[in-house]
C-alpha positions as CSV (number, residue, x, y, z in Angstrom):
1,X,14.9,-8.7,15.4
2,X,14.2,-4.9,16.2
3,X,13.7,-3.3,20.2
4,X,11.9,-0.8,20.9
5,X,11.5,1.7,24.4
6,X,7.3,2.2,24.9
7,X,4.9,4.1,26.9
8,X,1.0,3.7,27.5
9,X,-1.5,5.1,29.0
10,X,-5.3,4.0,29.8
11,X,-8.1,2.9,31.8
12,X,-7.5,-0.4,33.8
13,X,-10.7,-2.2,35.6
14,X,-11.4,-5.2,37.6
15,X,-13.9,-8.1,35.8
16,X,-15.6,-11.1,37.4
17,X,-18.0,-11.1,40.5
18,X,-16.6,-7.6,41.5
19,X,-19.9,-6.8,43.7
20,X,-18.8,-9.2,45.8
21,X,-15.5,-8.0,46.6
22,X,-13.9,-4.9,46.1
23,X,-17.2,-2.7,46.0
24,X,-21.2,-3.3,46.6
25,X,-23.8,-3.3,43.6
26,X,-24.7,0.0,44.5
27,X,-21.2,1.3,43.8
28,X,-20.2,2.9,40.5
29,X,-16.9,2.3,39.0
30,X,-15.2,5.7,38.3
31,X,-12.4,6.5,36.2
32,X,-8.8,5.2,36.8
33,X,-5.8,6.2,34.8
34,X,-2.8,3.6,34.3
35,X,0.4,3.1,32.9
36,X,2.7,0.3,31.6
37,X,6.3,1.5,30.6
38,X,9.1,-0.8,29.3
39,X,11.4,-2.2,26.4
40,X,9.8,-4.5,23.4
41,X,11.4,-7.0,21.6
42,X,10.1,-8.1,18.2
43,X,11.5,-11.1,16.1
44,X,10.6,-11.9,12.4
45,X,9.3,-15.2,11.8
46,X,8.0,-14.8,8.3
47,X,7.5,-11.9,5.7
48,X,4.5,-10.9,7.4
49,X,4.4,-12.7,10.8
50,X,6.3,-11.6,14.4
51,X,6.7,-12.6,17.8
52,X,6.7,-9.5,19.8
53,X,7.2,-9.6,23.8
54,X,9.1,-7.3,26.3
55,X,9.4,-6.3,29.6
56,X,7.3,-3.6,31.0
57,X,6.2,-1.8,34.8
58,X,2.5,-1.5,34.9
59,X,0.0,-0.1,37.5
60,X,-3.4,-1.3,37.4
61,X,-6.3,-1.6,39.4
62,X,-9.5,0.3,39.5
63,X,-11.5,3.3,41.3
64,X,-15.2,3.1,43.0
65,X,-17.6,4.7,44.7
66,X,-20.7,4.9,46.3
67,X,-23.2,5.9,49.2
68,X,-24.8,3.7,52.1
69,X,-27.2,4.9,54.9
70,X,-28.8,3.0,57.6
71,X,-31.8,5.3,57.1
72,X,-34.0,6.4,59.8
73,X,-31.8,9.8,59.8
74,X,-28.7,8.0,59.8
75,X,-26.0,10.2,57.8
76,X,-25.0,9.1,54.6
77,X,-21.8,7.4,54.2
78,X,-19.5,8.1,51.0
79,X,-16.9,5.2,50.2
80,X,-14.4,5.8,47.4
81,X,-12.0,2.9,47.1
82,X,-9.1,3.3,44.5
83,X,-6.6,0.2,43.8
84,X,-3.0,0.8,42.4
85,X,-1.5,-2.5,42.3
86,X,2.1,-2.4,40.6
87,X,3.3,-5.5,38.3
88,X,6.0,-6.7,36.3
89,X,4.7,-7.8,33.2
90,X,5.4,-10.2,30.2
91,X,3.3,-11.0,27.3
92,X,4.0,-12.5,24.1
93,X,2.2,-12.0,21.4
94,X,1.6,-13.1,18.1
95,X,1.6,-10.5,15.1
96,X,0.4,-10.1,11.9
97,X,1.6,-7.3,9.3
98,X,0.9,-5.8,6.6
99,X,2.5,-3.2,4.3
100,X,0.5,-0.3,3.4
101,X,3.2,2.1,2.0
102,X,7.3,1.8,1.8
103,X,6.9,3.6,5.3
104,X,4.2,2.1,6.7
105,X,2.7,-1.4,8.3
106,X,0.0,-2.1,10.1
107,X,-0.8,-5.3,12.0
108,X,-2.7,-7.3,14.6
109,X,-1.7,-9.1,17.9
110,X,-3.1,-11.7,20.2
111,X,-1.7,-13.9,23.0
112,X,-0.8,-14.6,26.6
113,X,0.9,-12.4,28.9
114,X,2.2,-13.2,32.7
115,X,2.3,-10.7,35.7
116,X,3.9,-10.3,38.6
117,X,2.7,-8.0,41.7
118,X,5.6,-6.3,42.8
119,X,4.0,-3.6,45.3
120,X,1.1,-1.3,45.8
121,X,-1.7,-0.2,47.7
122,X,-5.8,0.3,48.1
123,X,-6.5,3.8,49.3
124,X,-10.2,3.8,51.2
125,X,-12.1,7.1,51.8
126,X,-15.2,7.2,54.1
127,X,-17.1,10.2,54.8
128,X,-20.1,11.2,56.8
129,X,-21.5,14.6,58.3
130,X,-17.9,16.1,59.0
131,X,-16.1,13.4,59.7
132,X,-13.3,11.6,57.2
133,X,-11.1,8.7,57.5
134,X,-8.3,7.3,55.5
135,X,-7.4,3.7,55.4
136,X,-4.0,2.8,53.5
137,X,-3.6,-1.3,52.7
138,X,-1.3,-2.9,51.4
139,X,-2.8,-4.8,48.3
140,X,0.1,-8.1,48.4
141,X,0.8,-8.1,52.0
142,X,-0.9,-8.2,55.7
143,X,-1.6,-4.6,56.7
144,X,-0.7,-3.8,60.1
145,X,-1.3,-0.2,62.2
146,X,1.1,0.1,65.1
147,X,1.7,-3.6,65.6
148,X,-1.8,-4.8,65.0
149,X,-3.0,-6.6,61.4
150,X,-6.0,-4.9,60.2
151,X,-6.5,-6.8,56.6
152,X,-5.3,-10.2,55.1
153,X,-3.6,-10.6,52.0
154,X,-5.9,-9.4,49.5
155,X,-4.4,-10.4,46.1
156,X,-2.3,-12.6,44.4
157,X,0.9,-11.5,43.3
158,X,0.5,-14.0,40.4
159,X,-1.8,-12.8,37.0
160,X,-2.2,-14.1,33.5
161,X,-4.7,-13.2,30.8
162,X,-4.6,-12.7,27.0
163,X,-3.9,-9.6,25.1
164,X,-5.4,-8.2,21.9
165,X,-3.9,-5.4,20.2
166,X,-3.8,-3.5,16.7
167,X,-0.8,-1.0,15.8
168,X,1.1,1.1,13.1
169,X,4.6,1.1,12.1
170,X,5.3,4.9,10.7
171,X,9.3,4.4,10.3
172,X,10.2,4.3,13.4
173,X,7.6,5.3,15.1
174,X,5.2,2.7,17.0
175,X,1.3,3.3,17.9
176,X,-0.5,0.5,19.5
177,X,-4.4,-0.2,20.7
178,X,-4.4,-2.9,23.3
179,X,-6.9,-4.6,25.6
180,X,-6.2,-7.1,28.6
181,X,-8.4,-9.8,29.4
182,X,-7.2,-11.3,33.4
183,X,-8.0,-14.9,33.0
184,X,-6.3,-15.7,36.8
185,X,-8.4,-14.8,40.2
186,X,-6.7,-12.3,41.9
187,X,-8.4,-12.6,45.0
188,X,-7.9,-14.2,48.0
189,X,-9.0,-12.4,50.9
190,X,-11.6,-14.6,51.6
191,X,-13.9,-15.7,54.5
192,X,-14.5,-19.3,56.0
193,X,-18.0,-19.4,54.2
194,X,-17.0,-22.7,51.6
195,X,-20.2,-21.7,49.9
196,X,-19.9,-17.7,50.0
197,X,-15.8,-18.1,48.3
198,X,-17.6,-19.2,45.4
199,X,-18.8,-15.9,44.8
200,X,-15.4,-13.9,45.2
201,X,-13.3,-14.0,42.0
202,X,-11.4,-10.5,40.6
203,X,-9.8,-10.3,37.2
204,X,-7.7,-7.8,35.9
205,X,-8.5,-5.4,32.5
206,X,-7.6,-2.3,30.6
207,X,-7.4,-0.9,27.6
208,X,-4.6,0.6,26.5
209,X,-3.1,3.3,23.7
210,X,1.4,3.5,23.7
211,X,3.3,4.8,21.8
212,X,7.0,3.5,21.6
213,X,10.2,4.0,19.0
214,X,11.9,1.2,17.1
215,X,15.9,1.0,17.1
């Protein structure tokens, strides 16, 4: 059994009917960094096969944006919504290696991994002609301005999905390639259309490149 301390960086998103709920069609998804940080456990089973989980602090979530007008000379409205939901997060994977030099291994990784939202918050520009607002909400709790609710809970602090990676061991040295597949709906701010709630479903993703260091 080896640990290890680890550190990634990438570009998390949102799959599933996202159209429907965090953004319109029209919107394009822009650019989000993210991060998961934490300590990796990795236990022998075999020569050249591993169980490797951990406990790491990730932020996910996703950026869009996008332009609406009424027309007839309306002004054009510019909506950029950013999402930085923070999670606890478990997976545990199951790896394959193999030896390329006395220094050396490669190997690949696949299984489930469990989330918890712990905190975070949806950021909403709107602009038109000179005018700007801000909206702050909370992303796992009601959202209330002095006193008065202005939003539902809009996720689920509960997540699961699978995770796919490939890595090098160089000594001590870890690199790692992994993506996230969100396989649990996320959503929940819904309305009281039965039929409409079909369409709303939000699943999280990212791709991810860490670097850590084995003790």
């Amino acid at each position: 059994m080896s640990f290890s301390a680890k550190v990634a960086g990438g570009q998390p998103g949102y799959i599933g009917d996202v159209d429907e709920t965090v953004s319109d069609k029209n919107y394009d998804s822009k650019f989000k960094a993210g991060f998961k940080i934490g300590a990796g456990v990795d236990y022998a089973l075999f020569d050249n096969f591993s169980l490797q989980s951990g406990l790491f602090f990730s932020q996910k979530g996703a950026k869009y944006e996008g332009e609406e007008s009424e027309g007839g000379g309306a002004p054009v409205v510019t909506t950029t919504g950013t999402y930085n939901p923070l999670y606890l997060e478990i997976p545990v994977l199951a790896a394959y290696k193999f030896r390329v030099t006395d220094h050396v291994k490669l190997s690949v990784s696949a299984g489930p991994y469990l989330a918890y939202g712990l905190g975070g918050k949806a950021k909403i520009e709107e602009a038109y002609d000179i005018i700007k607002g801000t909206v702050d909400a909370n992303l796992f709790s009601k959202t209330e301005i002095k006193g008065e609710k202005i939003s539902n809970t809009p996720f689920n602090r509960f997540d699961a999905g699978l995770a796919f990676g490939a890595g090098a061991e160089i000594g001590k040295i870890l690199v790692s390639l992994n993506y996230d597949l969100g396989l649990s709906n996320i959503y929940t701010n819904k309305n009281n259309d039965e039929d409409d709630n079909k369409k709303y479903s939000l699943k999280n993703s990212g791709l991810w490149l860490g670097v850590g260091y084995k003790f």
